[in-house]
C-alpha positions as a Markdown table, in Angstrom:
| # | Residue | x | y | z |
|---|---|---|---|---|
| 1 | Unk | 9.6 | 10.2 | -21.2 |
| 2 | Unk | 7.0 | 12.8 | -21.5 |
| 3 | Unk | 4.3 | 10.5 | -23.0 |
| 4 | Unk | 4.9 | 7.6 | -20.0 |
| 5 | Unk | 4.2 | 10.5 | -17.4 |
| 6 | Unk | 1.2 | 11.9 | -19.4 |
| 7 | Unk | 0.0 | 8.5 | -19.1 |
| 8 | Unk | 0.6 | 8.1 | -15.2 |
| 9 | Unk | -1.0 | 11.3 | -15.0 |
| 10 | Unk | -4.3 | 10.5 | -17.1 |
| 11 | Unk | -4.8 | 6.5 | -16.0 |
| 12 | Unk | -7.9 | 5.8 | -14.6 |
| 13 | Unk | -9.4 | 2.8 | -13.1 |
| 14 | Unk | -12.4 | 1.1 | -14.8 |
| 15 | Unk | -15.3 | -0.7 | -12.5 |
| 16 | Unk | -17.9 | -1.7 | -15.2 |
| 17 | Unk | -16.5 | -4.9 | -17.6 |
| 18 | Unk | -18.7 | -6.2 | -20.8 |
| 19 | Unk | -19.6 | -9.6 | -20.5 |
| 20 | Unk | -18.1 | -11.1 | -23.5 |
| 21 | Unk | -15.1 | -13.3 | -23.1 |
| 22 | Unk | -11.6 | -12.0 | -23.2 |
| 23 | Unk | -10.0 | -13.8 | -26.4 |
| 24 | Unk | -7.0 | -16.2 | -25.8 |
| 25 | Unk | -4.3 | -14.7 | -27.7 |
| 26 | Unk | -5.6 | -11.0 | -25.7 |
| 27 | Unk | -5.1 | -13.4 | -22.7 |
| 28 | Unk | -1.5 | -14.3 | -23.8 |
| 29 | Unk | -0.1 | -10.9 | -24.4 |
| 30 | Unk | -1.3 | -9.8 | -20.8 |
| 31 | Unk | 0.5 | -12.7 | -19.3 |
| 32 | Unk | 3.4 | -11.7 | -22.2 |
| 33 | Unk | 3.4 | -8.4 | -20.7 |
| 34 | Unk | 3.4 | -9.8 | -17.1 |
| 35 | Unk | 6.7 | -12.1 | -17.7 |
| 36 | Unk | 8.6 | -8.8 | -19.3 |
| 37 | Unk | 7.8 | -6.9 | -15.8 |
| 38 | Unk | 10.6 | -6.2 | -13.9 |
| 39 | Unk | 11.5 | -7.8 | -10.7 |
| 40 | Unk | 14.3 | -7.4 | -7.5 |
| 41 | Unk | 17.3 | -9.5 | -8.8 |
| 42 | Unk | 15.4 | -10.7 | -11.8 |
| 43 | Unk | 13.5 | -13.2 | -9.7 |
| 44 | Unk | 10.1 | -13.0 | -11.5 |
| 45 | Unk | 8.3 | -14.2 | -8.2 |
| 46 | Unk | 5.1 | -14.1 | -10.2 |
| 47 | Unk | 2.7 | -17.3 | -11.9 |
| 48 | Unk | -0.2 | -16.5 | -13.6 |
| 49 | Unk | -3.7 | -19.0 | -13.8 |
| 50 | Unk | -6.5 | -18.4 | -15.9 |
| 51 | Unk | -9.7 | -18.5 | -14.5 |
| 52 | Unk | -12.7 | -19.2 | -16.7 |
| 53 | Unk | -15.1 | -21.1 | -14.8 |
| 54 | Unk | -17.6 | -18.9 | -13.0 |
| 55 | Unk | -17.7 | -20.9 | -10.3 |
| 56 | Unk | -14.5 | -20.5 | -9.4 |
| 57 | Unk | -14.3 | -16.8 | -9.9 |
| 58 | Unk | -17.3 | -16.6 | -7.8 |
| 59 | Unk | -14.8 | -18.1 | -4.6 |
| 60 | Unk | -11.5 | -16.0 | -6.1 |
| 61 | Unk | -14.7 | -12.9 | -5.4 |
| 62 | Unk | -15.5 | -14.4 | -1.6 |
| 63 | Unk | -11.2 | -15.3 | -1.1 |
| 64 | Unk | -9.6 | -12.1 | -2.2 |
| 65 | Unk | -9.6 | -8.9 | -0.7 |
| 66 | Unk | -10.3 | -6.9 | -3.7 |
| 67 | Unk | -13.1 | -8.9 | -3.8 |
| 68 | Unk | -16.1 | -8.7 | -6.2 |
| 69 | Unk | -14.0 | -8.3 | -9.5 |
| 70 | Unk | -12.4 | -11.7 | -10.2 |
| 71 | Unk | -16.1 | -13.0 | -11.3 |
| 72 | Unk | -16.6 | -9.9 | -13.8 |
| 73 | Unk | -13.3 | -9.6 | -15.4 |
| 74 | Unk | -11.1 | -12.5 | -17.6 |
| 75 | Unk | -7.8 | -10.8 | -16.1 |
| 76 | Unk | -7.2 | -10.4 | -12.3 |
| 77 | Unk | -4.5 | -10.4 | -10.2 |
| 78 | Unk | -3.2 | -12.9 | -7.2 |
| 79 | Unk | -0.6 | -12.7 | -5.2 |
| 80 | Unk | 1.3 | -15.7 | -3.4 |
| 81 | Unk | 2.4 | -14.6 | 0.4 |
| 82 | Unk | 4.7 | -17.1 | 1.7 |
């Protein structure tokens, strides 16, 4: 338990990404990660899309409020309000 709080404690957020494209099977175990997430009643309300065209993270950027990131980064989160 020690080691999960130490981590809480010392996370930090990172604002500069490479370039280079995120490899697919690093992709998989994200989205692998994702699925094993736990959720109200077991519901896993969550999909997950991959985004590799530019292009289209360029409109995730101008469409999102955290805005700016989806076009830097292979990974980023989307939420589905219904």
């Amino acid at each position: 338990m020690n080691d999960v709080i130490e981590a809480i404690k010392n996370r930090r957020s990172v604002r500069s990404y490479d370039a280079r494209p995120v490899p697919r099977d690093l992709i998989n175990k994200v989205i692998e990660a994702g699925n094993e997430a736990p959720s109200a009643m077991n519901s896993q309300p969550w999909r997950f899309v991959i985004v590799e065209d530019q292009e289209a993270k360029r409109k995730l950027d101008r469409n999102t409020h955290t805005g700016r990131y989806a076009s830097c980064c292979g990974i980023s989160p989307c939420g589905n309000i219904t």
